[in-house]
KEKOLVEX-241825 format. One line per 2 residues: number of its first residue (from 1); for each residue y, z, x of C-alpha. Coordinates in pm, 1 decimal, decimal comma, always signed. Example, Ala and Ser with C-alpha at 12.3 -4.5 7.8 and 13.67 -1.06 7.14 Angstrom:
2
1 = -450,0/+780,0/+1230,0 | -106,0/+714,0/+1367,0
end
This chain:
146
1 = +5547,6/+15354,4/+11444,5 | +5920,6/+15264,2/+11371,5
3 = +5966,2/+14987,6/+11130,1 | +6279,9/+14809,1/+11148,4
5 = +6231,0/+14605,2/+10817,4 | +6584,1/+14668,0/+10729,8
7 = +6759,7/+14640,2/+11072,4 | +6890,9/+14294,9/+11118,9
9 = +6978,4/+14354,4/+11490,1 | +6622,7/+14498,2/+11600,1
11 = +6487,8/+14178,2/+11425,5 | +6710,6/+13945,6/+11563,2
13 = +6625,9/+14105,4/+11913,3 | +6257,7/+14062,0/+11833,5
15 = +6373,4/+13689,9/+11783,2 | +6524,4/+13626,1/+12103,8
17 = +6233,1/+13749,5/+12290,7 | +5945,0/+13583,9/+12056,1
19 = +6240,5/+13257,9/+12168,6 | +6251,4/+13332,8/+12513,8
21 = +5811,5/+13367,4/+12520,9 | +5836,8/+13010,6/+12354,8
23 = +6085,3/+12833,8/+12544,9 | +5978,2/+12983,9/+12887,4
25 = +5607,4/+12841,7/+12737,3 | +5797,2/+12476,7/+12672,6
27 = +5988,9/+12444,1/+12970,1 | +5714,2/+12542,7/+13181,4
29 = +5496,4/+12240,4/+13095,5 | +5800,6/+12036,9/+13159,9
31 = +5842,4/+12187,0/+13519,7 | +5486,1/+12160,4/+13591,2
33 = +5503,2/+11763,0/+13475,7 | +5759,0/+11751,7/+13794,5
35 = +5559,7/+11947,3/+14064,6 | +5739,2/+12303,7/+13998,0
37 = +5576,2/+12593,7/+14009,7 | +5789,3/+12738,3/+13687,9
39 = +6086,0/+12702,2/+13434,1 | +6263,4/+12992,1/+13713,2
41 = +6246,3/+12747,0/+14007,4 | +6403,9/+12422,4/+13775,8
43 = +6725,2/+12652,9/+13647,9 | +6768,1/+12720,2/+14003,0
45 = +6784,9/+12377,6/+14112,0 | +7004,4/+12283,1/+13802,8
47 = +7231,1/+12539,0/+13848,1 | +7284,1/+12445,5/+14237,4
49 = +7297,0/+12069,3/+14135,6 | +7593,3/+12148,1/+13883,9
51 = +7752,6/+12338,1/+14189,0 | +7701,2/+12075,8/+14457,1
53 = +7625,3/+12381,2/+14679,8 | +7605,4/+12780,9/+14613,5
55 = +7647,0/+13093,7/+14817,1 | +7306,7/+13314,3/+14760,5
57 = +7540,6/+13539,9/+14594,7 | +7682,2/+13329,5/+14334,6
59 = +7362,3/+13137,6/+14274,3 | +7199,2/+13515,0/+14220,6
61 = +7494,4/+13586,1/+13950,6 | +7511,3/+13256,8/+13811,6
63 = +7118,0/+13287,6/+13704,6 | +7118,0/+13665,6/+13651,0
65 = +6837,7/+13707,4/+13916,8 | +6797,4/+14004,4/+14116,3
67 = +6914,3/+14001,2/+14530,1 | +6530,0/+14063,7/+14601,3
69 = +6423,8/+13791,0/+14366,8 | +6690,6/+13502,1/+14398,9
71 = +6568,4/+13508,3/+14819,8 | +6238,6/+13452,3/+14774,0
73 = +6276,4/+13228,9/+14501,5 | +6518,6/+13007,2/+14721,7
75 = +6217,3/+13017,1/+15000,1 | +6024,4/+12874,7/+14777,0
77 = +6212,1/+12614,3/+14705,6 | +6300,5/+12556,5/+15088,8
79 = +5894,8/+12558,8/+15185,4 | +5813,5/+12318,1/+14854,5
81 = +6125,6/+12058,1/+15001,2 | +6401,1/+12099,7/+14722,0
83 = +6673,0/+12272,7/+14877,0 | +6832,6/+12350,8/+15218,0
85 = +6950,1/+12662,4/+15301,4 | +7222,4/+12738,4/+15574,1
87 = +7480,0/+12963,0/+15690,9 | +7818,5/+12881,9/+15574,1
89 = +8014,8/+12719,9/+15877,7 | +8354,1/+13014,5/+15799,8
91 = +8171,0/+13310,2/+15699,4 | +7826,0/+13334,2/+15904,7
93 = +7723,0/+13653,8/+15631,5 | +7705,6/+13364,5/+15385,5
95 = +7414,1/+13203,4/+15295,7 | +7458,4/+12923,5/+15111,3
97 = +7195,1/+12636,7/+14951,5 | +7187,1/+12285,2/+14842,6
99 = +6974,3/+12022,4/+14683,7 | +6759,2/+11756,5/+14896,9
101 = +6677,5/+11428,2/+14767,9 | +6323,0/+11570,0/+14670,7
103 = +6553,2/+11864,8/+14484,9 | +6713,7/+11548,3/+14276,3
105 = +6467,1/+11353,9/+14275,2 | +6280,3/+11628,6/+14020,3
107 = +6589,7/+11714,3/+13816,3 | +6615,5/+11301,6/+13771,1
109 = +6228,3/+11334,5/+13657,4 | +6337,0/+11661,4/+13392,5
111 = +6629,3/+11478,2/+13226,9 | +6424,4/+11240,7/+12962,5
113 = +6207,4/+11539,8/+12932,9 | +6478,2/+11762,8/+12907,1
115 = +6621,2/+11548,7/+12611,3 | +6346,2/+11436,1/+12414,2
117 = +6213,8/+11823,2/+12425,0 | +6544,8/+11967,5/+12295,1
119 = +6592,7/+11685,1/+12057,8 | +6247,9/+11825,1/+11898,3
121 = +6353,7/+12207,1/+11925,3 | +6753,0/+12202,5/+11779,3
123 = +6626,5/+11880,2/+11535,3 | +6653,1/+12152,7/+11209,7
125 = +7024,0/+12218,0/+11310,9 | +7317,4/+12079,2/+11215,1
127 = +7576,9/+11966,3/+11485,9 | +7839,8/+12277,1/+11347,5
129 = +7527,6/+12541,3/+11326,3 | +7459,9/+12384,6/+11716,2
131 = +7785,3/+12495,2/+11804,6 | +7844,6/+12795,2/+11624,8
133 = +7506,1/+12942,3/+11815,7 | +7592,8/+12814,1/+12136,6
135 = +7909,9/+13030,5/+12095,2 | +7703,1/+13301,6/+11999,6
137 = +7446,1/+13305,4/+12267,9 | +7726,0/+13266,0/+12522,4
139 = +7901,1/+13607,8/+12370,8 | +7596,4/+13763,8/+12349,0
141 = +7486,8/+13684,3/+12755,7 | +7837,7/+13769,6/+12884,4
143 = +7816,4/+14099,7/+12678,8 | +7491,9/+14175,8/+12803,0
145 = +7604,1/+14128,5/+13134,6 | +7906,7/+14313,1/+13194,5
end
């Protein structure tokens, strides 16, 4: 067995994921308090509410989902009454997707969740130590991802 005792970046991996377990565990009860199946179906409909509309495509890179994934994920939320789906009017290859009033109606329901629950999990940070990791996780992501 490898021990990486002295290895700050294995740890701090470690730490993202042991994060990522908890948070997925957190926002999951806050999803389910709305109707949604999962924390995966409410970052999809934030991420097309902050759009207005999305093409699969950039909803797929936008959420770092995979083509198989994001489709079936967007039925979902098409057969539960969240979003529409439809071609785009110029470029019939397009598929592109957008909220319904049910879709707002949740992310309306999320937002005091949202903010009480975040207020709880950043409380121990300062607002500079709050900004300095937000840069950090947003380096960190875009590295990952090129």
């Amino acid at each position: 067995m490898v021990k990486h005792h002295d290895d700050i970046r294995a740890n701090i991996v470690i730490d993202i994921f042991r994060s990522s377990n908890l948070l997925g565990r957190v926002g999951g009860r806050l999803a389910s308090q709305t109707g949604l199946a999962s924390v995966q179906q409410w970052i999809l409909l934030d991420t097309i509410s902050q759009e207005g509309e999305v093409s699969l495509k950039d909803l797929r890179q936008n959420t770092l989902v995979t083509k198989q994934n994001i489709t079936g994920m967007v039925e979902r939320l098409k057969q539960s009454g969240y979003v529409v789906a439809y071609e785009d009017p110029v470029d019939r290859r397009v598929t592109r997707v957008q909220l319904t009033p049910k879709g707002e109606k949740v992310l309306e329901l999320l937002e005091p969740l949202t903010y009480e629950s975040n207020k709880k999990t950043f409380s121990k940070f300062t607002d500079d130590e709050l900004k300095t990791f937000a840069s950090l996780l947003d380096r960190l992501v875009n590295d990952l991802n090129e």
